[in-house]
Structures are given as C-alpha cells and as structure tokens.
C-alpha positions in Angstrom: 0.0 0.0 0.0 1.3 3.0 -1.0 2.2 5.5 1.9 -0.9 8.5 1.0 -3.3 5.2 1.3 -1.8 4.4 4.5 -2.4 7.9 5.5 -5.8 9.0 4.0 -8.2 5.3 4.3 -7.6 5.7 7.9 -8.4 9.6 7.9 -11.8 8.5 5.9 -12.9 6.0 7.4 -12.6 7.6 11.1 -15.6 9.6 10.6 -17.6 6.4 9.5 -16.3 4.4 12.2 -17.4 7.5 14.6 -20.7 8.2 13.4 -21.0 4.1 13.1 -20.2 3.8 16.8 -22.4 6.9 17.9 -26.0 5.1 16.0 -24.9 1.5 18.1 -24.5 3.4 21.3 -28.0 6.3 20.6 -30.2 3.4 18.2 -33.7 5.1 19.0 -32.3 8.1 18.7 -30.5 7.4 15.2 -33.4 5.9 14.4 -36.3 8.9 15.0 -33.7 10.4 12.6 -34.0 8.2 10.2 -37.7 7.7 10.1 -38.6 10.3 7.9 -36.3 9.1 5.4 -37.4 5.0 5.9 -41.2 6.3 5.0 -40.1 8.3 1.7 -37.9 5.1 0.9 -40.6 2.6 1.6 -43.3 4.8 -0.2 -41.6 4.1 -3.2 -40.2 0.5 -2.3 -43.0 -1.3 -0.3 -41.0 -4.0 0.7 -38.9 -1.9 2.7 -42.3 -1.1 5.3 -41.5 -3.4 7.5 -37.6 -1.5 8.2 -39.3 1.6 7.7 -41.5 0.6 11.2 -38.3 -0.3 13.2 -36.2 2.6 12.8 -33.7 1.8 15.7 -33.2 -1.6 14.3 -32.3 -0.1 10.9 -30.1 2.3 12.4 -28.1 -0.6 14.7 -27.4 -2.5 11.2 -26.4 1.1 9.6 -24.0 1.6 12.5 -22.6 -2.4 12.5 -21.8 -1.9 8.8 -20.1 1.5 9.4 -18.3 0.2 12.0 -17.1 -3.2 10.5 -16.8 -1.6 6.4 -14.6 1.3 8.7 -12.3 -0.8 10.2 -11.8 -3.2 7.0 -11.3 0.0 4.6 -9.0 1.5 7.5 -6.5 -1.8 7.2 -6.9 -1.8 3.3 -8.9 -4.7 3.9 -11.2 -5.6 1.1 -11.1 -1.7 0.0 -13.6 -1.6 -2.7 -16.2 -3.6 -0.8 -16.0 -1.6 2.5 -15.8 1.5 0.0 -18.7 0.7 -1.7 -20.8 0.0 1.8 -19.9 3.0 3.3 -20.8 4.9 0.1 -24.3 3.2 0.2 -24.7 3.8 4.1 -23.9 7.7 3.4 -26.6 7.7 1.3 -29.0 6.2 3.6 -27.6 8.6 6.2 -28.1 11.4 4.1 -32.0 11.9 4.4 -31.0 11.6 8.4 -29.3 14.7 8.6 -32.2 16.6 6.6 -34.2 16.1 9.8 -32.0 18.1 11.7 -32.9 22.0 10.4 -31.9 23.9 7.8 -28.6 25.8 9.2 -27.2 22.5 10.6 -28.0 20.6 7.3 -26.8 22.1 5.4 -23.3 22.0 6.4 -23.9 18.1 7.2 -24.9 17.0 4.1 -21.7 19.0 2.5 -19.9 17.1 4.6 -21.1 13.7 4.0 -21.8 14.7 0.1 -17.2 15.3 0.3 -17.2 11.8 2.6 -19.2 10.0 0.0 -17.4 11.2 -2.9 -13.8 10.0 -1.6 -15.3 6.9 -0.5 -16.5 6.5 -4.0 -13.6 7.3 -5.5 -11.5 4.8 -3.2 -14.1 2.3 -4.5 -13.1 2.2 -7.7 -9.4 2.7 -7.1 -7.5 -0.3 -8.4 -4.4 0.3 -6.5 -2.0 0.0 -9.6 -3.6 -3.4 -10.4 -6.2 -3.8 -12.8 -9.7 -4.1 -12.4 -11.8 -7.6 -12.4 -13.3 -6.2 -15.4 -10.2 -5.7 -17.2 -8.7 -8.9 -16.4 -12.0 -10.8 -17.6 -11.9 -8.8 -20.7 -8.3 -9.8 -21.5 -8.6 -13.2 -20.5 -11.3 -13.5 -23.1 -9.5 -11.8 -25.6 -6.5 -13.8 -25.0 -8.5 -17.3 -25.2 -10.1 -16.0 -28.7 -6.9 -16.1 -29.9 -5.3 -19.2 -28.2 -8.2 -20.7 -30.0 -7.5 -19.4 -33.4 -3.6 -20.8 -32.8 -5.5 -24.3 -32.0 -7.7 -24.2 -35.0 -5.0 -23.0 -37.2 -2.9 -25.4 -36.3 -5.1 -28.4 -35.9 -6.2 -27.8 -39.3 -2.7 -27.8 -40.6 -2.5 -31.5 -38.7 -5.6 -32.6 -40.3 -4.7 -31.6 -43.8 -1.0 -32.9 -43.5 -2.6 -36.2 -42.4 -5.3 -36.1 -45.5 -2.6 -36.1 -47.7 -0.4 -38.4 -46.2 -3.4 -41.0 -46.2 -4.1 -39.8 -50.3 -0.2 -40.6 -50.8 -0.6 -43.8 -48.8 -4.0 -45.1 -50.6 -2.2 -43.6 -53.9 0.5 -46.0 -53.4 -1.4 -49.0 -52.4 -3.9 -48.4 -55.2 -0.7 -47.7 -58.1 -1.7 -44.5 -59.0 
C-alpha cells in the first residue's frame, strides 16, 4: 500500500467508524432520525415497510456496517467492498441529517456529500492493479486467440494427415 493510502483510508474512514459507533451506542435516537427518510424510501419500495416501522433496528445494522466496512477499509482490507458499503450507508444517512434543520443541514450534508465522494472514489481505485473487469476482458481476448492458434494449427495437422493417407492409398492403389 502505498504510503498516502496508509495515511488517507484511515483519515476517511474515522468519521464512519465515529458516526458508526455513535448510532450503536443512541439506536432510538439514530433511528427517529431516520424515520422520515425510511417512510419516503418505503413509499416508493413497499418491501422496505416493515424497516421503515423499526427505525432503531435499521439504524443498529447502519452503525454495525459502518463500523465493521470502517475498520476493513482503515487496514486496506477488502477496499472496494467496504468502499462501496460505506458509500451506500452515506446515502441512507443522508436523508438523516435533513431532519436536523436547515442551518445544521446544510453543512452536514456537504460534509457527508465530500465523505461520500472520496469513499466512492477509493471504490473504484485499483491500487495499480487492474480491475476484475479488465482482467476478464483480457482473458477473453487472449483465449479467442489461443483458440484461433489451436484451429490453425489443428487444421494444418488434419490436412497434412489427408494427404499423407491420399499418398498412402495412392501407393497402395498404383496410381
């Protein structure tokens, strides 16, 4: 890891490991926060009702992920999936901090808007080493033409063979 990594995942994940800890220590209170954000979700998704009625419980699981996807992007563990978490529980955590009033809002949802946006770029930060994508593409691309190479060449066999058996039968035969 590279020494700004080893400086700036542990900077950006600290305030998701924070505010992580603070909803599994104040759940009902992370929760009322939440609620008005669960209802719009679950107006338009109906099979998220049932979360949108336990607020507390859905802020506990937003705080365990936090916590755990903190900690794993922190170590450099599994960046892109702890990346990728955290940028989908700053989402969910963004309709939180529109409960709070306009002056305080304001400046929170700035401030998770910048969170969310290096977390999102650390998600799809490769490290120097290519992407899953890439590597499938290539690996494709590279049995196409392995392939070809076969087919070429087993062709060449089986034609070398046809006309070693039309030399043979030509010889048995007298022609």
């Amino acid at each position: 890891m590279s020494p700004v990594r080893l400086i700036a995942r542990p900077l950006l994940a600290s305030s998701f490991v924070w505010s992580g800890l603070e909803r599994l220590r104040k759940p009902e209170e992370s929760g009322e926060r939440l609620r008005p954000g669960l209802r719009r979700i679950s107006a338009v998704l109906p099979q998220f009702k049932e979360a949108a009625d336990r607020p507390a419980s859905v802020a506990r699981i937003v705080g365990g992920v936090q916590v755990v996807a903190g900690l794993l992007f922190a170590l450099g563990k599994f960046p892109r999936l702890s990346a990728s978490l955290l940028v989908g529980t700053s989402a969910l955590t963004s309709f939180e901090d529109g409960s709070n009033g306009a002056s305080s809002s304001s400046g929170a949802r700035l401030r998770n808007a910048s969170l969310a946006g290096g977390v999102l770029l650390a998600a799809v930060d490769t490290a120097g080493n290519p992407s899953l994508a890439w590597r499938a593409q290539h690996l494709t691309a590279d049995a196409r033409k392995q392939l070809h190479k076969t087919n070429k060449d087993l062709g060449r066999a089986v034609r070398r063979t046809a006309k070693d058996a039309r030399k043979t039968a030509g010889e048995v035969i007298g022609h």
